[in-house]
N, C-alpha and C positions, 0 to 999 in steps of 0.2 A: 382382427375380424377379416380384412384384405384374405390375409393368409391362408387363413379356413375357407374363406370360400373359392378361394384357388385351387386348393389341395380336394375338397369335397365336389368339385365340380367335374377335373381331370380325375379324379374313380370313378363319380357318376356315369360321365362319358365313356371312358372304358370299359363297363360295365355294362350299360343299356345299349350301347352305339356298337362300339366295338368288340363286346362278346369276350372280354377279359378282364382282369382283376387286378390290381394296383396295389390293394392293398385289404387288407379282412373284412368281414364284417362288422365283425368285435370293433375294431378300429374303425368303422365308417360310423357306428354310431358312438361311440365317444366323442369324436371330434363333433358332428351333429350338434350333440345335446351341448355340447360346449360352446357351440355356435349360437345356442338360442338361448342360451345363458346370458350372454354378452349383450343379444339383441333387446334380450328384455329389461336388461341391464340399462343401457345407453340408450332406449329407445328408437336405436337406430338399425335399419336396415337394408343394408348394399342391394341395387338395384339386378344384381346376378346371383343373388342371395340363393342358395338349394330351399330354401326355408319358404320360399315363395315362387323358385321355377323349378317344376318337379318334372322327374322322368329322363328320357332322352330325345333329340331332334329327328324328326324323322329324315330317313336317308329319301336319298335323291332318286334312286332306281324306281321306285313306286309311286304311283298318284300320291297325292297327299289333299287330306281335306278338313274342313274343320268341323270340331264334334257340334252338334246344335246347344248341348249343356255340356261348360267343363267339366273335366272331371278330374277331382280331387284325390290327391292322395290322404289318408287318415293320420289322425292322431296319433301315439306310439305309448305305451306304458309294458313293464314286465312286470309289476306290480298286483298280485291277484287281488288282496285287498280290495287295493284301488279302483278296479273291476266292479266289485262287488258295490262299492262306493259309487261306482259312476253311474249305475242304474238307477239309482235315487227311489229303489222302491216299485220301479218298474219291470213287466217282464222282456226279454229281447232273444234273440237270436243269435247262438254260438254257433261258431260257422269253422271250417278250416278255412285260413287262409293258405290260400296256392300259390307254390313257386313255380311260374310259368310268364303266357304273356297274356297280358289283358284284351280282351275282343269285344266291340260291341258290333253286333247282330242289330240286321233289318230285314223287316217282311214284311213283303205288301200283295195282300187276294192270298198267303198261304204260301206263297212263296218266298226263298230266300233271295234279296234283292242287293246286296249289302254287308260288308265286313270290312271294318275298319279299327286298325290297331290303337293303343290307347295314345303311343307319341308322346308329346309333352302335357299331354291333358288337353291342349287346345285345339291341335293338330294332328292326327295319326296317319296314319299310312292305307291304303285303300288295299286290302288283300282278296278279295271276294271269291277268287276263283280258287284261293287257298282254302280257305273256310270250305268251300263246296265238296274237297275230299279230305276234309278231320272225319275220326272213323265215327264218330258220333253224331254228327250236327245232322239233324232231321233237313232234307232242303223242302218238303212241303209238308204243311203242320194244319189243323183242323180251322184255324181263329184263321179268318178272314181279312181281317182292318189291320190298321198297320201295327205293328210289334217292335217295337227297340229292347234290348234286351243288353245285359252285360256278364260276362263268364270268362273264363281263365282257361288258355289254350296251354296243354302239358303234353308230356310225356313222360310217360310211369318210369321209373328205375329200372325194372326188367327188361322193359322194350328198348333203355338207354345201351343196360349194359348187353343185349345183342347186337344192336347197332351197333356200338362199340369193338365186342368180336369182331366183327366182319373185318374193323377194317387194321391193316397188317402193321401201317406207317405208325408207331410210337407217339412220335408227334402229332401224326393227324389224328388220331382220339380225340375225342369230343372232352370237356373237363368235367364236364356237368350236367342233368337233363336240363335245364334252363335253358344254358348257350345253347344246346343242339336245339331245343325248340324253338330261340329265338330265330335263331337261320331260317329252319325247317318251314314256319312262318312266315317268312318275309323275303321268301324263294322267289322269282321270274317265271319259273316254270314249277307248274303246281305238282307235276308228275315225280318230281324230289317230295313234295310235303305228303302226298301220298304214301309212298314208303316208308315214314317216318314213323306211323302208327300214332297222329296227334291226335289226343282227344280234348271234347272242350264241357267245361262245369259252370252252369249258368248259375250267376249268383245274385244279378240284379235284376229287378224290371222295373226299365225306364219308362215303356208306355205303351196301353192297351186297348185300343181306342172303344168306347160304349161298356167295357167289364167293371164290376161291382165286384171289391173285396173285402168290402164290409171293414175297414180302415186296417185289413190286418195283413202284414208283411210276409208271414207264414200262408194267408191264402196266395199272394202272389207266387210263391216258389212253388206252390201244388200247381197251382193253373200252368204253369210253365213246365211243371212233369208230367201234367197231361197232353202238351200239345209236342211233348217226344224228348224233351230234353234233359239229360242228367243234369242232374244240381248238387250243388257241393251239399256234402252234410252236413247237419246243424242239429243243433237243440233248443227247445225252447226252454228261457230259464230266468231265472229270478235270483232276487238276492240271497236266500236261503239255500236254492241249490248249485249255483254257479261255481261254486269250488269245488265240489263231487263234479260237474261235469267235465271242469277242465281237469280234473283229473282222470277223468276216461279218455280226453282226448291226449291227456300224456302221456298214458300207457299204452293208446293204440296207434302212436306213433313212431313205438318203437320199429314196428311190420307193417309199417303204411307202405301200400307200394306209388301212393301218388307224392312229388314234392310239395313240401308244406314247410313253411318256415313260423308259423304261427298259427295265433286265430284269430277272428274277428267277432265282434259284437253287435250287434244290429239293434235297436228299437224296433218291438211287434209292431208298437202304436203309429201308422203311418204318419199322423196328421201329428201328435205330438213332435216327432220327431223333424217335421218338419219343421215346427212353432220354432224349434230352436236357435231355427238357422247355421250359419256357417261363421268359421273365420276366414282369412284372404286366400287361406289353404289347406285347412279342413272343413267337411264336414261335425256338427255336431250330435247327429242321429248315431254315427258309429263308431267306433274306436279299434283300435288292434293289438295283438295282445303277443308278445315274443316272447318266447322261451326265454328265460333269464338261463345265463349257459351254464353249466356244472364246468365249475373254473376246480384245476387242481397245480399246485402249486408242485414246481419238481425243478433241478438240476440238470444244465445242458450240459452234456457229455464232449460232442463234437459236432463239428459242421461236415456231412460228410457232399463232395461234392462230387454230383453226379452227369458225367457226358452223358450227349445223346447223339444219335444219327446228323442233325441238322451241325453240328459245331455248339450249340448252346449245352451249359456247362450250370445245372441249378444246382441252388444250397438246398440241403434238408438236414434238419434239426434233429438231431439226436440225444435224448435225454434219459434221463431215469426211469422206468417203467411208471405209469400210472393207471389206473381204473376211470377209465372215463365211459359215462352211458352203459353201462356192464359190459365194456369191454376193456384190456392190456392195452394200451399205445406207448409206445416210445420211441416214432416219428412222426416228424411233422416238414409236408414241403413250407419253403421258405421263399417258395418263385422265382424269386431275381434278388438283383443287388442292391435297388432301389429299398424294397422291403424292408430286408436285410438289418442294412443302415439305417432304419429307420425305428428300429428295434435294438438298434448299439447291444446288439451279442456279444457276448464272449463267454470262454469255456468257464464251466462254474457258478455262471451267471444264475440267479435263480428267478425261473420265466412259471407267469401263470397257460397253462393251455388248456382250449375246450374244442367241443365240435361243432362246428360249422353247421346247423341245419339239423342238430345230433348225430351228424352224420362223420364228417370230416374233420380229422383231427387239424387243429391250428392255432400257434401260439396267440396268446390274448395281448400278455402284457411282459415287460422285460422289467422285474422288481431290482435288479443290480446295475443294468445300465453301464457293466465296463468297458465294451465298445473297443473289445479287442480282438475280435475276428481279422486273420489277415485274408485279405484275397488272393488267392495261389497266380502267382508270375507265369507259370508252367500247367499246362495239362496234366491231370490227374494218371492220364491213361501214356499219351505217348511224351507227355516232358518237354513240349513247344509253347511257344510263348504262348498266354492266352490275352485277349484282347474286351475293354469293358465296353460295351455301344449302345448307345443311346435311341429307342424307340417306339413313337409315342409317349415322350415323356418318362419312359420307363428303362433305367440301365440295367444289365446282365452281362453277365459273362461270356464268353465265347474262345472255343480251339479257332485259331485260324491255319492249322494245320490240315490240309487237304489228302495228306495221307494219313490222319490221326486212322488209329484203330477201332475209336468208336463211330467213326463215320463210316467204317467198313458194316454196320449192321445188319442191310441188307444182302452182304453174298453171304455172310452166317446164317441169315435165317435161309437163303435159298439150301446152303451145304446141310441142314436137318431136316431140306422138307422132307415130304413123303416119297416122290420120285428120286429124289438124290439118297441120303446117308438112312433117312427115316427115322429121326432120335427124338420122341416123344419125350414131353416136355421142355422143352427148349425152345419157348415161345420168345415171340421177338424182345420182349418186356422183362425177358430174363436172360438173353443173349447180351440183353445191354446193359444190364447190374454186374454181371458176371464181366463183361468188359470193362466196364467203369471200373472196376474191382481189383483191375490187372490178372483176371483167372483166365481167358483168351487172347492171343496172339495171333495166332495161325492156328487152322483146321485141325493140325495134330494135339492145338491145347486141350480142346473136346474132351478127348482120349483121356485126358489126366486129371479131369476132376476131381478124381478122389484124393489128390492131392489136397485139396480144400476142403475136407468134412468137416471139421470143425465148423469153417467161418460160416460154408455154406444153408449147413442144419440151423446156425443162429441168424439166418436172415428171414426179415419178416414175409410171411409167405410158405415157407423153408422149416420141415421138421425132419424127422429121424426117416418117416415113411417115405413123404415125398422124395427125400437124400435117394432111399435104395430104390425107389422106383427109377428116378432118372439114369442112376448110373446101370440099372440091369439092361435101359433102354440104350446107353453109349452102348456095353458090352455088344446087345444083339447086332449092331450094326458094325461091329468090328468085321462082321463077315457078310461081304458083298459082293457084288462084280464091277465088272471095270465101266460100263456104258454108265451107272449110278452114277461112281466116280467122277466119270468126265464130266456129264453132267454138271455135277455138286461145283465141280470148281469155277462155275461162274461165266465160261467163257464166254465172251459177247456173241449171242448167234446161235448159240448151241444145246437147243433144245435136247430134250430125250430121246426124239426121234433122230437127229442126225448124229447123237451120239452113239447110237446103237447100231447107223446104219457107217461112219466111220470105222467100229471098232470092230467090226461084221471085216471089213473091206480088208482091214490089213488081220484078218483071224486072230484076236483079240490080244496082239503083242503092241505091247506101253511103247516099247524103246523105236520100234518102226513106225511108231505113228509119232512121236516127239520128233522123227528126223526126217518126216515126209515135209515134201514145199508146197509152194500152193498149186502148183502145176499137177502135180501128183494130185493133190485132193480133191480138185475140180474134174478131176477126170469120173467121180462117184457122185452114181446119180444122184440128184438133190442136194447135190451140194456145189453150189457155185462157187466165183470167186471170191465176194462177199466173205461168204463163210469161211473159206478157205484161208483167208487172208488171218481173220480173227484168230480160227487156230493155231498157226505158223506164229502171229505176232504176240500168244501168249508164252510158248513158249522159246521164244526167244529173250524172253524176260527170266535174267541168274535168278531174282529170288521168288519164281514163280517153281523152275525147278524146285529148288530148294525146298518150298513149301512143301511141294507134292512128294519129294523125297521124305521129308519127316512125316508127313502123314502116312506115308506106303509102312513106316516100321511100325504103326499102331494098328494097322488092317489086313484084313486076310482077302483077298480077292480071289474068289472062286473061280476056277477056269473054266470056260466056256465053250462046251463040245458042240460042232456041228454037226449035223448027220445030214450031208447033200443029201442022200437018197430021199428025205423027208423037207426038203426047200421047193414045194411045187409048187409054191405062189412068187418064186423069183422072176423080179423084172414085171410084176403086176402093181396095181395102185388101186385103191379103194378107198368109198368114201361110205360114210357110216351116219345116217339120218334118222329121227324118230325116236319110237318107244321100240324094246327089242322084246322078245318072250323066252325065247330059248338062253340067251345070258343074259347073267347078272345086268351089267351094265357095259353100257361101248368098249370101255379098257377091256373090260373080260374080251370080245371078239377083237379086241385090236392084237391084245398079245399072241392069241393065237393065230391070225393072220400076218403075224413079223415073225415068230417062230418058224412060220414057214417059207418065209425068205421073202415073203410079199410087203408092201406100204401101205397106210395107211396115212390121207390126207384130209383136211380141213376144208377142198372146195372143187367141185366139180371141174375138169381142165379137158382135154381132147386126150392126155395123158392116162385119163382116166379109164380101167379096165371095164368095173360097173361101180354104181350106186345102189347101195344096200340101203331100202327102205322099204317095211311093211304096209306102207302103205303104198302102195304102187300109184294109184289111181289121184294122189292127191294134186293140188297147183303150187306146190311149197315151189319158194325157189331153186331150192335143187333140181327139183324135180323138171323144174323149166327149162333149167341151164343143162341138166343131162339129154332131154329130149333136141333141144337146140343143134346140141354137139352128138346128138346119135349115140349117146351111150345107153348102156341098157341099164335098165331101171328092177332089182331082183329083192325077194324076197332073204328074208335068214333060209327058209327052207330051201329054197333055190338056190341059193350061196353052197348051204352045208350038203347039198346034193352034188353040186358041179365041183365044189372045189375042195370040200375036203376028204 
């Protein structure tokens, strides 16, 4: 019992505290129910028992305060039956239960006065100025007297996985909408939770002072959608219909876009449901109802293990195809090593696995238990020793090789962006498979992917069309110019612009700019010694050459004609403000203003020729900082009059 509540406590913590996972679902409620097995068993129960301190502690960054009434976490069954069973006859309230964070809401005269997060049940965290930009929370509502209320603060899947887009870093991907809304939540600065797109689903009322709901739990949630607020949906239901309704809510969660990990049951009957009372940690008015998980039973193949950018080095589980939730899976992440082992893998083993939330494929249970997994001495990718480290209680793997190749992920994605090499599809998330993989080394591996069609059409993700898309898109970038180039290769300092204004400088020959010093380079405008230096000291580097030599046999670099007669804007500088009408966007007027030998910069300077902005008249900073320094402030029309 020690043990369980050791092992249930460090995932709990993990989990609500620190925004990570130790170990499954599946697995946290087995051990659970085996915990209160024992408890009912021996009568006894440890005074850190999960079974009687629920939730997570509130962190230190934020007020913390205590609720006026605990609040409990519920009973747990997967049991439909049992559902039906527990109504006794009565009608109640089917409800989604939401995977998010719990909020309870205060109003006093109409106003929002009050938010504070659920905590341990006793204590929660004071967020109020959060609550005040979730995209839904009414902050002045018609009911005057004070209001307590209770609702689940989310973030839909879609809005997750935009978020998610945005951001480049592998690693820093969010894992879940949960974690991202716990954060997003429990931010310092509320102008993060704003962006987040959090919305909140009120699903209880605590208290309303002088309203009449005629004992019934259902008028409570109307009253509460009258005064602005969404509420989660529910059904009213009986023991007769309560299995038709959960199964409307099974099939509509196939395309939910909110997270939900369940449902929950409510008593209509206020006052019965009170009569009941409570145990030390449930209520008995409500219960919750989990998806019992579609377990399918299949053969693990391999451990395959995958680098990433940071040096961490995770297992994922490779097994026999199976149909889970009407989809194929035949991976499953395996997080760390802790897990891992905790699941005594080995190839051939026969593992049960479901999805997480129906969502996320992951192993359940390990039926063979041979516990022959070795952990790899050496990197997958570059064959240096790897190292297992321990934290937070949680071991994993790790390169501590500092020039590993998968730690190089960020100058790959720079060498595909759009201003460098431009190879659509080669997003960072598959830069780093394709490295794990051993299919990249250096920039000329790119080139040769088609070396790999087989493995690559069989990765998950990866079929025949995607294949020929990617590689039509290597092909078109086979022919470039040299400014991209420089660019792409990463060098510290060296944006597109002084790429282009380098390559300008020595009339776009490779071999004279690799043997220029820094002396030489500093002598071109905008380019300092700084810069100069960075240049000089890449190539100085044998296998930086090198690299750039194998990449030059895979591309065709188009030669770069000048026409002096057409550089009237050499030795000028321009800065570019506003909304424009006559081009597309800024790029459109920048290229053609470096086409013709002139610059374009990022901030007004004494340097500066004029400032291009249609709005002339306006108090933008620029426009301050041009007037300051006497420069002239011109329209697009007045630009394409004077200069071009």
């Amino acid at each position: 019992m020690k043990e369980l509540v050791s092992t249930l406590n460090c995932a709990a913590k993990a989990y609500y505290a620190q925004d990570t996972e130790i170990m499954s679902n599946f697995e946290y409620d087995r051990l659970y129910d085996e915990l209160v097995a024992l408890e009912e068993k021996t009568g006894v129960i440890l005074a850190n028992s999960p079974t009687i301190h629920v939730g997570y502690e509130a962190v230190d960054e934020l007020p913390k305060e205590r609720h006026e009434k605990p609040m409990l976490s519920l009973g747990k069954t997967k049991n439909r039956e049992e559902l039906r069973d527990w109504l006794n006859g009565k009608e109640a309230l089917l409800s989604w239960k939401l995977d998010g964070l719990t909020i309870v809401l205060t109003f006093y005269e109409g106003k929002l006065a009050k938010a504070v997060t659920r905590g341990n049940g006793e204590v929660g965290e004071v967020i109020t100025n959060n609550a005040k930009v979730f995209k839904n929370v009414p902050l002045s509502i018609p009911f005057q007297g004070e209001l307590i209320l209770r609702g689940e603060a989310v973030i839909t899947y879609s809005d997750f996985e935009e978020i998610n887009s945005k951001i480049e870093e592998v690693d820093a991907k969010y894992k879940n909408p949960r974690n991202l809304c716990s954060g997003s939540v429990r931010q310092l600065n509320n102008e993060v939770t704003a962006n987040r797109n959090v919305m909140f689903y009120a699903f209880n009322l605590v208290k309303a002072d002088g309203i009449e709901f005629d004992n019934s739990r259902e008028r409570q949630l109307e009253f509460l959608e009258k005064q602005g607020f969404d509420i989660v949906e529910y059904r009213k239901v009986a023991p007769d219909t309560i299995l038709d309704d959960i199964a409307y809510f099974e099939k509509k969660i196939e395309n939910y876009d909110i997270p939900s990990d369940g449902l929950v049951l409510t008593l209509e009957d206020i006052a019965y449901g009170q009569s009941l009372g409570m145990t030390a940690k449930f209520p008995r008015d409500s219960i919750a109802f989990k998806w019992a998980d579609e377990l399918r039973e299949t053969v693990l193949k391999e451990i395959e293990w995958s680098p990433s950018r940071t040096g961490l080095i995770n297992p994922v589980a490779i097994f026999e195809p199976v149909e889970l939730e009407g989809t194929t899976v035949s991976r499953a992440s395996v997080h760390n090593i802790s897990i891992m082992r905790s699941l005594k893998l080995g190839i051939g083993d026969h593992i049960t696995v479901y999805k997480a939330n129906m969502i996320i494929p992951q192993i359940a249970e390990n039926l063979t238990g041979s516990n022959t997994i070795e952990i790899p001495q050496v990197c997958p990718v570059c064959g240096q020793p790897t190292e297992i480290k321990q934290i937070n209680d949680v071991q994993s793997l790790y390169c501590v090789n500092p020039a590993c190749d998968a730690k190089k992920i960020k100058s790959f994605t720079l060498f595909v962006s759009r201003d460098a090499m431009n190879i659509d599809g080669l997003s960072e998330a598959t830069l780093e498979k394709f490295i794990g993989k051993g299919f990249i080394h250096e920039y000329a591996d790119i080139f040769k992917l088609n070396r790999y069609e087989e493995e690559i059409t069989q990765m998950e993700g990866f079929g025949e069309k995607s294949y020929r898309k990617l590689i039509g898109s290597v092909n078109a970038a086979r022919e470039t110019n040299l400014p991209r180039v420089i660019y792409g290769l990463g060098i510290a300092n060296i944006g597109l612009a002084n790429a282009k204004m380098i390559c300008k400088h020595y009339q776009y020959d490779l071999a004279a700019m690799q043997l220029a010093d820094v002396e030489e380079l500093s002598e071109i405008e905008g380019i300092g010694e700084v810069i100069a230096g960075a240049f000089c000291d890449y190539f100085k580097e044998e296998k930086n050459i090198l690299q750039l030599q194998n990449l030059l046999k895979e591309i065709n670099i188009v030669t770069e004609t000048v026409d002096e007669s057409a550089q009237t804007l050499t030795g000028m500088s321009f800065v570019i403000t506003g909304s424009l009408e006559h081009y597309g966007n800024r790029n459109e007027l920048k290229s053609i203003i470096e086409s013709k030998g002139g610059k374009v910069t990022g901030s007004v300077t004494s340097k500066t020729t004029c400032l291009i902005n249609n709005d002339v008249t306006s108090n933008s900073s620029k426009n301050k900082k041009a007037k300051e320094l006497g420069i002239r402030i011109i329209s697009e029309e007045d630009f394409n009059a004077e200069y071009l």
